[in-house]
C-alpha positions in Angstrom: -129.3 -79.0 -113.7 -126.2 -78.9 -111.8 -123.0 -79.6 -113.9 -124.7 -79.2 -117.0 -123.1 -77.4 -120.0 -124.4 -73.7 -120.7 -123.4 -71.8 -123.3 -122.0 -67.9 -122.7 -124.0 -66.0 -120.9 -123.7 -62.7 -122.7 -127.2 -61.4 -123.5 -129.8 -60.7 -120.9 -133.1 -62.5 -119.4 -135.7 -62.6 -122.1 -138.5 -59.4 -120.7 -141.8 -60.7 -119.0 -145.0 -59.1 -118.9 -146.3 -58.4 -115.8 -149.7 -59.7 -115.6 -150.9 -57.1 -112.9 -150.7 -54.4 -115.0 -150.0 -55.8 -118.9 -146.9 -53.7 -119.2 -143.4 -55.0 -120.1 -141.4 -55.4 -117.7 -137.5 -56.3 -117.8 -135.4 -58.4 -116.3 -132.0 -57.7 -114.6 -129.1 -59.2 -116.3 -128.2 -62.7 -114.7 -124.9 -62.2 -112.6 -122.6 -64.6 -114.3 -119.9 -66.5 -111.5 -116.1 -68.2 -112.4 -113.6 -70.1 -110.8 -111.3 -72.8 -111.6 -108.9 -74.4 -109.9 -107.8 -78.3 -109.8 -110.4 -79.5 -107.2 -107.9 -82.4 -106.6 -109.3 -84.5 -103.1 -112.0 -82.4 -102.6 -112.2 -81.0 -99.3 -113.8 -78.5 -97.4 -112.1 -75.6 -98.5 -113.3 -76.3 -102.1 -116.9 -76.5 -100.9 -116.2 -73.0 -99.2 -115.0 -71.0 -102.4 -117.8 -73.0 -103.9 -120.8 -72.1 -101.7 -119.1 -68.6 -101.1 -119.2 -68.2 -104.8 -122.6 -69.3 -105.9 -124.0 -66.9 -103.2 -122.4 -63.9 -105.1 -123.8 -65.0 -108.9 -126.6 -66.3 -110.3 -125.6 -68.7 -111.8 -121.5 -70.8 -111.6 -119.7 -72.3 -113.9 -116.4 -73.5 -112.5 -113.4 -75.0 -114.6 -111.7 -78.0 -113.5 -108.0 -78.3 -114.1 -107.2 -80.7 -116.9 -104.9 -83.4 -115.5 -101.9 -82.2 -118.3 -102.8 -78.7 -117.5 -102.1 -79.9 -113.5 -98.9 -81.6 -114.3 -97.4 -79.0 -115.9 -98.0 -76.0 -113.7 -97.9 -78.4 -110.3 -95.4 -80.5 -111.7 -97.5 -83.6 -110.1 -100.4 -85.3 -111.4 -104.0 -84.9 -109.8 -104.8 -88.0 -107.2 -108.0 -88.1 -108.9 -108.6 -88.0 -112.5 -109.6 -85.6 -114.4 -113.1 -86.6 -115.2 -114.0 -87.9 -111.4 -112.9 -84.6 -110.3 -115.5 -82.7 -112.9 -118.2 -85.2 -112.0 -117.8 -84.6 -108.3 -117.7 -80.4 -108.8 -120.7 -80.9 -111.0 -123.1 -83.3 -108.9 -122.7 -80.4 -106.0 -126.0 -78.2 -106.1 -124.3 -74.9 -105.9 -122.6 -75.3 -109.6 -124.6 -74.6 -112.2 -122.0 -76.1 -115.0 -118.5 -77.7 -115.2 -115.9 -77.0 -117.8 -112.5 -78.0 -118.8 -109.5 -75.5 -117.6 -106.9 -76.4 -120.6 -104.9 -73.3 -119.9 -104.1 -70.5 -117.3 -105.6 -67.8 -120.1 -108.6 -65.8 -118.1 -109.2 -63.6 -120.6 -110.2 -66.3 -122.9 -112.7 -68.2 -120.5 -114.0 -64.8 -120.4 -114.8 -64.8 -123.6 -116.2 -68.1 -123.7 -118.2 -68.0 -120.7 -118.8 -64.6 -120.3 -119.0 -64.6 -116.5 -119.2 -61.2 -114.8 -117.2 -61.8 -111.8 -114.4 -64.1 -110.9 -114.0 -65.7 -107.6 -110.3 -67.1 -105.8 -109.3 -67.3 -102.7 -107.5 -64.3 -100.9 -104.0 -66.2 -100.5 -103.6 -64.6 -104.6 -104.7 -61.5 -103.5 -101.9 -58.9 -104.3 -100.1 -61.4 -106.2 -98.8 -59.8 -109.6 -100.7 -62.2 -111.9 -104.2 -61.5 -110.3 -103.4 -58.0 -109.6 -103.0 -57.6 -113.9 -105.9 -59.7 -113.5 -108.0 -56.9 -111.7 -106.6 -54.2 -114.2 -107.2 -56.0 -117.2 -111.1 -57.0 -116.2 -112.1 -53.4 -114.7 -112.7 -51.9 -118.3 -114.9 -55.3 -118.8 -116.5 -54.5 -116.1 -116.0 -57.9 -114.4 -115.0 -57.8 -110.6 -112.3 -60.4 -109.0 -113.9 -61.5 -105.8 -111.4 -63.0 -103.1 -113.0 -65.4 -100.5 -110.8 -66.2 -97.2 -108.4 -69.1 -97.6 -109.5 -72.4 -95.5 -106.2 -72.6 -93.7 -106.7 -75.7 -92.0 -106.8 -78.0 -95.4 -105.7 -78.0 -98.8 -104.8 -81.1 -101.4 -101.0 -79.8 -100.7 -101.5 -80.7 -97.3 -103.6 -83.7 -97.8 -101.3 -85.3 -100.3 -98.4 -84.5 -97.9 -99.9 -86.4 -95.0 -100.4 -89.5 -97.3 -97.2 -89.3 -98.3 -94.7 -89.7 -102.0 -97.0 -91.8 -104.1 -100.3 -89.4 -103.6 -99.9 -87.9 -106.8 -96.5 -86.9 -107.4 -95.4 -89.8 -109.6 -94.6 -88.4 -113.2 -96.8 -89.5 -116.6 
C-alpha cells in the first residue's frame, strides 16, 4: 500500500518451499531504499529521484521534511504543509511508506528504518557531509546512491519565480 507505515526492515523474507521439488528454499534479503528531502511544490525532479530510486530497492520509504525541521535549516517555511506534502509523496505508486524527517541525523533513520542504501541527488556528491556520509555507512554495508540533478526545476526556483510571499515569510 503505497504510503503506508512499515516497520524496520532488518530481518529477511520468511523461506518458501518450493513445490517442484519440496525442498526449502530461501529468499534473498529485500533491498531496503531511503531518501528524504522537503518535497516542497512537487515537481518533476522529485518524481525523478523518486522513480530512479524505487528502481534500485525493493521496497522505499522516503522522509518528508518536517515544516520546523524546513525552517530551520532553509530558513523559510515549506509552501505546502507539512502533512499535504507527506500525503502527496505517499499516494505516488513508487513509495512504499512515508515518514517524518525531524532531524538531519542519517545514522538514526538508519537504525529505525534499516534501509540498505540511500539515495540523493549528485549536486551533494563530494560535499563533506555526504562524503562522512559514505565513510560512516561502508562498514554498514549500506551504499549512497547519487541520481543526476533535474537542472531545469527545483522549489528554489519555483518559489523564486512566484516571488517573496511563496514561502519565505517567518512562523
Amino acid at each position: 500500500m503505497a504510503g503506508a507505515f512499515l516497520p524496520p526492515c532488518h530481518a529477511t523474507p520468511q523461506d518458501q518451499t518450493d513445490p517442484m521439488t519440496a525442498k526449502t528454499v530461501s529468499k534473498p534479503p529485500l533491498v531496503i531504499g531511503y531518501t528524504a528531502g522537503v518535497f516542497d511544490m512537487f515537481h518533476i525532479g522529485h518524481l525523478n529521484l523518486l522513480r530512479r530510486a524505487r528502481a534500485q530497492c525493493d521496497r522505499l520509504v522516503v522522509g518528508v521534511t518536517t515544516d520546523a525541521l524546513a525552517l530551520h535549516r532553509k530558513n523559510s517555511k515549506p509552501v505546502i504543509p507539512q502533512a499535504d506534502r507527506m500525503e502527496i509523496v505517499g499516494a505516488l505508486s513508487c513509495v512504499d511508506a512515508v515518514v517524518e524527517q525531524r532531524d538531519m541525523d542519517k545514522m538514526a533513520a538508519w537504525k529505525r528504518i534499516g534501509f540498505h542504501r540511500m539515495f540523493v541527488g549528485d549536486d551533494w556528491k563530494g560535499h563533506p557531509t555526504w562524503t562522512a556520509l559514505e565513510a560512516d555507512f561502508a562498514p554498514l554495508g549500506v551504499e549512497i546512491v547519487y541520481f543526476p540533478y533535474t537542472a531545469h526545476v527545483s522549489s528554489s526556483q519555483l518559489r523564486h519565480h512566484l516571488g517573496p510571499k511563496s514561502g519565505t515569510e517567518q512562523t
